[in-house]
TIBASE-549998 format. One record per residue (C-alpha): residue in three letters; chain; x, y, z. Coordinates in steps of 0.05 Angstrom, whole numbers, m for minus. Layout:
residues N
code	unit	X	Y	Z
ALA	A	X	Y	Z
...
end
This chain:
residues 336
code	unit	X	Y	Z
UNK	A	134	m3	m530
UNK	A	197	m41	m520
UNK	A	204	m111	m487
UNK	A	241	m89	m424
UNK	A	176	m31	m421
UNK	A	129	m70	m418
UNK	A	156	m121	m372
UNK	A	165	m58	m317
UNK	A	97	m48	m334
UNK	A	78	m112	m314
UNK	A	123	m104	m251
UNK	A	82	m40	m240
UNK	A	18	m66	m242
UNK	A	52	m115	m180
UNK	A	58	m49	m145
UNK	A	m11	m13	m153
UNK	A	m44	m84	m134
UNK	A	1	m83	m66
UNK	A	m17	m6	m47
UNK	A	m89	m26	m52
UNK	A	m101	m91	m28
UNK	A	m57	m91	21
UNK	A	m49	m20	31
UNK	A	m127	m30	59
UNK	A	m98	m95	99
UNK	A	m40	m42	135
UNK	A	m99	19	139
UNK	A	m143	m34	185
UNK	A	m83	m23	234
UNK	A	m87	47	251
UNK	A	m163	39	260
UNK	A	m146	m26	309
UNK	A	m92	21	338
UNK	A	m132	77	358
UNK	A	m193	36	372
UNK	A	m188	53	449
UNK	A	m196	11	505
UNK	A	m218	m70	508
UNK	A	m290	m59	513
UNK	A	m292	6	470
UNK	A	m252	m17	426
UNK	A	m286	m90	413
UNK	A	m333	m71	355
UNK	A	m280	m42	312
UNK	A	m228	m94	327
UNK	A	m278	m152	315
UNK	A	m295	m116	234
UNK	A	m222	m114	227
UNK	A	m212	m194	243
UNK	A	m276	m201	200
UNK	A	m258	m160	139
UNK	A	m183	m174	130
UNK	A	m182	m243	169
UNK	A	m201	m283	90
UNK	A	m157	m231	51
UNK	A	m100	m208	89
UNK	A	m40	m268	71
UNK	A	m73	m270	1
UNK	A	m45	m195	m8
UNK	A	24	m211	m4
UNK	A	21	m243	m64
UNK	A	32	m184	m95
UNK	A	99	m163	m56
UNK	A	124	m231	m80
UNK	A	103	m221	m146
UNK	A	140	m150	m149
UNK	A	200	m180	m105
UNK	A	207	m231	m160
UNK	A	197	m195	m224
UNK	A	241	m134	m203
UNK	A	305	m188	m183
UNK	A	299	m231	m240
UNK	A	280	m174	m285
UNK	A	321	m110	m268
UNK	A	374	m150	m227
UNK	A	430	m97	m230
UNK	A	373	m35	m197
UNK	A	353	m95	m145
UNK	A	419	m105	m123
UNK	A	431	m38	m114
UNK	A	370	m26	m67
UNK	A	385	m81	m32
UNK	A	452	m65	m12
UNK	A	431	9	m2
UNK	A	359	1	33
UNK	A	377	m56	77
UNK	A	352	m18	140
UNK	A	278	m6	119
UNK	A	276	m65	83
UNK	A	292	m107	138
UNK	A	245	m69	188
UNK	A	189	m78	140
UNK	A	209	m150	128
UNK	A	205	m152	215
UNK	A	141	m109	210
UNK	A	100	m165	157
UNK	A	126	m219	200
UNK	A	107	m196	270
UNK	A	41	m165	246
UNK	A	23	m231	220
UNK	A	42	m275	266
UNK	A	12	m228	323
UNK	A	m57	m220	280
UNK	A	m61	m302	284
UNK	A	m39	m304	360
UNK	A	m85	m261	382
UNK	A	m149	m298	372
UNK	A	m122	m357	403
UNK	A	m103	m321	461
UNK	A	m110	m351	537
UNK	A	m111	m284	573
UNK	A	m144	m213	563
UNK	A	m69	m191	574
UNK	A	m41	m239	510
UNK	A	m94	m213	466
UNK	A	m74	m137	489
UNK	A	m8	m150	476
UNK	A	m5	m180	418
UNK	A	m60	m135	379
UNK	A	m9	m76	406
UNK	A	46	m116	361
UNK	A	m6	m127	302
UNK	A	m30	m48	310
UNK	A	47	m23	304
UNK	A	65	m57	256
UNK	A	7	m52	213
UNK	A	30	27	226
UNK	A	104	23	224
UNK	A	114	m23	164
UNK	A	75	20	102
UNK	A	119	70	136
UNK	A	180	29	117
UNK	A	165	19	45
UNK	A	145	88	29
UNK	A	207	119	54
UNK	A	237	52	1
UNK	A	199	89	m49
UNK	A	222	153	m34
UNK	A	293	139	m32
UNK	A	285	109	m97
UNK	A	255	174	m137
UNK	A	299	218	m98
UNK	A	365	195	m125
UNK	A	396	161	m74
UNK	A	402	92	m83
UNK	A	472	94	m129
UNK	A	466	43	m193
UNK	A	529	13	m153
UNK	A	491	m9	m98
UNK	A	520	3	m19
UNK	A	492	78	m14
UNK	A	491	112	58
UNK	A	448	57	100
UNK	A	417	114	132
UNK	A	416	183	91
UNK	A	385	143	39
UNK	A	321	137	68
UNK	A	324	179	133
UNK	A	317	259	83
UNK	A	255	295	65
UNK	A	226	248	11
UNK	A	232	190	39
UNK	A	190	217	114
UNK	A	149	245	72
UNK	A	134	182	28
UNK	A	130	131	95
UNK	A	79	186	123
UNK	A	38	197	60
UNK	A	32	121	53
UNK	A	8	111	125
UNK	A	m42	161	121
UNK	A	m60	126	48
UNK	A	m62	62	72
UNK	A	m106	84	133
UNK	A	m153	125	94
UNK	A	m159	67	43
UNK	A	m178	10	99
UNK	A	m221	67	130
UNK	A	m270	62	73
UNK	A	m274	m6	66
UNK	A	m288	m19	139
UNK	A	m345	43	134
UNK	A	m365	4	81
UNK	A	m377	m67	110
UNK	A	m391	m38	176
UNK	A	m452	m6	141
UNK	A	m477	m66	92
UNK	A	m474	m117	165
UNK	A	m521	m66	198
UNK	A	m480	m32	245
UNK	A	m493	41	241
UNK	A	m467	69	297
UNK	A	m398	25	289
UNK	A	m394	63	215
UNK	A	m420	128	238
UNK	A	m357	121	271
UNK	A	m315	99	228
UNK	A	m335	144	174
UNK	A	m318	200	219
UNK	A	m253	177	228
UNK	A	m239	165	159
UNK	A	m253	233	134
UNK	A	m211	267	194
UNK	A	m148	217	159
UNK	A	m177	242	97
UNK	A	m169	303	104
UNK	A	m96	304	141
UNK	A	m74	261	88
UNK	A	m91	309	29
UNK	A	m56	362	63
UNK	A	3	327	84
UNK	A	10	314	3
UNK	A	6	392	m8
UNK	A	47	405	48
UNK	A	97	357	15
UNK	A	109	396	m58
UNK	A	155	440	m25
UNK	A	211	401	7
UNK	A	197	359	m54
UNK	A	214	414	m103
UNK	A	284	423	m80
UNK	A	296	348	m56
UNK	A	268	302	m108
UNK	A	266	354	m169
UNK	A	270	303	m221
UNK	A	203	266	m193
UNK	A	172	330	m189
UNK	A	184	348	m259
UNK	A	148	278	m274
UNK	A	97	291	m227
UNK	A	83	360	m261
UNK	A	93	333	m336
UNK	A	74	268	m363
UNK	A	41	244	m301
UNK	A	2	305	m287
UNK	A	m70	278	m317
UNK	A	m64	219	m271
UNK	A	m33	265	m202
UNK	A	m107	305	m221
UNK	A	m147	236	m222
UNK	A	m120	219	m159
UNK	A	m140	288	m121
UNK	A	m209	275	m165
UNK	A	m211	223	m135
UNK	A	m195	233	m65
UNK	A	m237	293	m59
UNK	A	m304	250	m86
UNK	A	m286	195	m32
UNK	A	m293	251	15
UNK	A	m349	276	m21
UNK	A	m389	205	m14
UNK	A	m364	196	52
UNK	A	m396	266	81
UNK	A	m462	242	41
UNK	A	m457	169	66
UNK	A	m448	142	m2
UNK	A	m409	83	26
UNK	A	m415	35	m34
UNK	A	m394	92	m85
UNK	A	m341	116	m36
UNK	A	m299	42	m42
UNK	A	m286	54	m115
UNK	A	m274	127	m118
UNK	A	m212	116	m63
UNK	A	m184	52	m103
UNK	A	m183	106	m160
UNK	A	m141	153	m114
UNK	A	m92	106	m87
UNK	A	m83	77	m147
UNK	A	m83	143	m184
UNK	A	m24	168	m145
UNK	A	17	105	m152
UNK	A	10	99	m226
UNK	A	28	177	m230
UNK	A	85	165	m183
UNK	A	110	105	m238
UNK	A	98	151	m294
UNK	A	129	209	m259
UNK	A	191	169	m251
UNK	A	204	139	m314
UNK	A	245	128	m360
UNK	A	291	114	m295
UNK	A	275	47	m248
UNK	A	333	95	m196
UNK	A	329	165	m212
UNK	A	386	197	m239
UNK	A	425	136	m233
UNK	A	395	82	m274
UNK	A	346	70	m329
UNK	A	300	18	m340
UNK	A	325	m1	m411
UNK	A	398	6	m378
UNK	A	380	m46	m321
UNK	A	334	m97	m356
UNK	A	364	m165	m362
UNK	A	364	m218	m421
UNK	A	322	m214	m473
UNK	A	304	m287	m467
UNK	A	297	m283	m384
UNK	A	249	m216	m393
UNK	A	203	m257	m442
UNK	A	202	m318	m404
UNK	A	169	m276	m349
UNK	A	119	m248	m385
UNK	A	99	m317	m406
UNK	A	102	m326	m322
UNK	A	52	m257	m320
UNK	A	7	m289	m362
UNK	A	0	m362	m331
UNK	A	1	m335	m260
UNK	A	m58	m287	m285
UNK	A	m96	m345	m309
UNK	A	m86	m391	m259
UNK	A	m86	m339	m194
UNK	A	m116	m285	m226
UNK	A	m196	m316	m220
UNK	A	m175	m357	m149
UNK	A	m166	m286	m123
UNK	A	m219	m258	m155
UNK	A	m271	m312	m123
UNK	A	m232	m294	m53
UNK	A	m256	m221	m52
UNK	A	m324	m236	m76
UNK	A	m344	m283	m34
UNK	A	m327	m236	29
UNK	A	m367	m184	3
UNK	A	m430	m235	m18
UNK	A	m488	m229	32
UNK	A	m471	m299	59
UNK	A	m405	m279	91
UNK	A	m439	m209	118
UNK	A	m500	m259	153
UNK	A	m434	m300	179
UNK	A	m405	m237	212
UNK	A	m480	m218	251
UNK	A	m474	m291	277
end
């Protein structure tokens, strides 16, 4: 495996970290969003400050991580984007911002009408931004981000793919978070809140999956070259991912909550890794290769020597994060 391999690799792994983590960070959104009213809607909304309130800045580590390697690493595909994805990237940029800022407001708020308003902000934009970055991703593996940079600002991401990705990555992210909040919803005690909730999650489920199948068609004829990556060397790992998904739904149905968290981490990151694998040799389809963009030799091994300080030093900080809000002690914290 060559150098400039195995550094996308490492970008990669960036990636699949992001969907999950904070794909499950995003998810809690739509659940906050459709919630319903302030009293009905109170049990859900408090799990969702509970469950992503320790977690939820940690995970953009990993869009830093992936911002950084891909610049420094690839800087010639990065440019490009840039220049040709400004719109989305911008509204997600706006979408991280104001879903953060309006998650922290909101329990500090004065009035019933400030906390309304700004959990509306932090529900949309939880929605609005995976939306953003999928059609990124889309644009990407469809061709259209020229290895010159300054595509169409709006054709680029605004075509079949690219809807299709943002909606395929909502209804990930949702179905992702839906799990883990059945999940701690049922280890604190609270049956009914992940009776709920698990009802919910297999309805996204379920429209999810087909929105995938629906999506092979326009696919076909609009991203042909990801399809033929999808349906090649990445075909094992597309079948782990539907594995996947359909024993999440499986567990879910059966109320096999703690199995259930694992089996959709496999999906999600199933599909990504497929979608990676699908795509390569090319970091912009059709336009640009990873080998072709990969900067100096010397600059590409410096950052793995980065990769493998930040995993030692981060790496366990971030594993003690997650385990310590699933340990019994922070579960007896939320019945209190």
């Amino acid at each position: 495996m060559s150098l400039e391999v195995v550094v996308a690799v490492a970008l990669f792994l960036g990636v699949i970290a992001y969907a999950v983590l904070g794909g499950a960070d995003f998810g809690a959104g739509f659940f906050d969003l459709t919630a319903g009213g302030s009293r009905r809607g109170a049990p859900t909304r408090t799990l969702i400050d509970h469950s992503i309130g320790p977690v939820w800045e940690a995970n953009h580590v990993w869009l830093i991580y992936v911002l950084v390697m891909w610049w420094t690493a690839f800087p010639t595909s990065f440019a490009a984007a840039m220049t040709t994805l400004m719109v989305p990237l911008l509204l997600a940029l706006l979408g991280i911002v104001l879903r953060g800022a309006s998650f922290a407001f909101r329990k500090n708020a004065e009035t019933m009408g400030q906390a309304r308003l700004f959990g509306s902000i932090f529900a949309v934009s939880s929605v609005l931004t995976p939306f953003f970055l999928g059609s990124v991703a889309g644009a990407l593996a469809s061709g259209r981000v020229p290895a010159g940079g300054n595509g169409d600002v709006w054709t680029s991401w605004l075509n079949p793919t690219s809807v299709f990705g943002g909606v395929i990555a909502v209804g990930t992210c949702a179905f992702l978070a839906g799990v883990f909040l059945t999940t701690d919803a049922e280890r604190g005690g609270r049956e009914r809140l992940a009776e709920q909730l698990r009802a919910r999650t297999l309805l996204v489920g379920i429209a999810t999956g087909a929105t995938v199948f629906a999506a092979l068609i326009p696919l076909n004829l609009d991203a042909p070259t990801l399809i033929d990556g999808l349906t090649g060397r990445a075909a094992a790992l597309m079948a782990l991912s539907a594995l996947g998904g359909a024993a999440t739904l499986v567990l879910l149905w059966r109320r096999r909550y703690a199995a259930a968290r694992p089996a959709a981490v496999l999906a999600v990151a199933s599909v990504v890794s497929g979608w990676g694998l699908g795509q390569y040799p090319w970091i912009l389809v059709d336009e640009l290769t990873i080998k072709e963009a990969a900067g100096a030799t010397a600059t590409l091994q410096g950052l793995l020597v980065a990769v493998a300080l930040a995993g030692a030093i981060v790496g366990p900080a971030l594993f003690y994060l997650f385990r310590l809000t699933q340990s019994k002690e922070w579960t007896h914290q939320e019945d209190h």
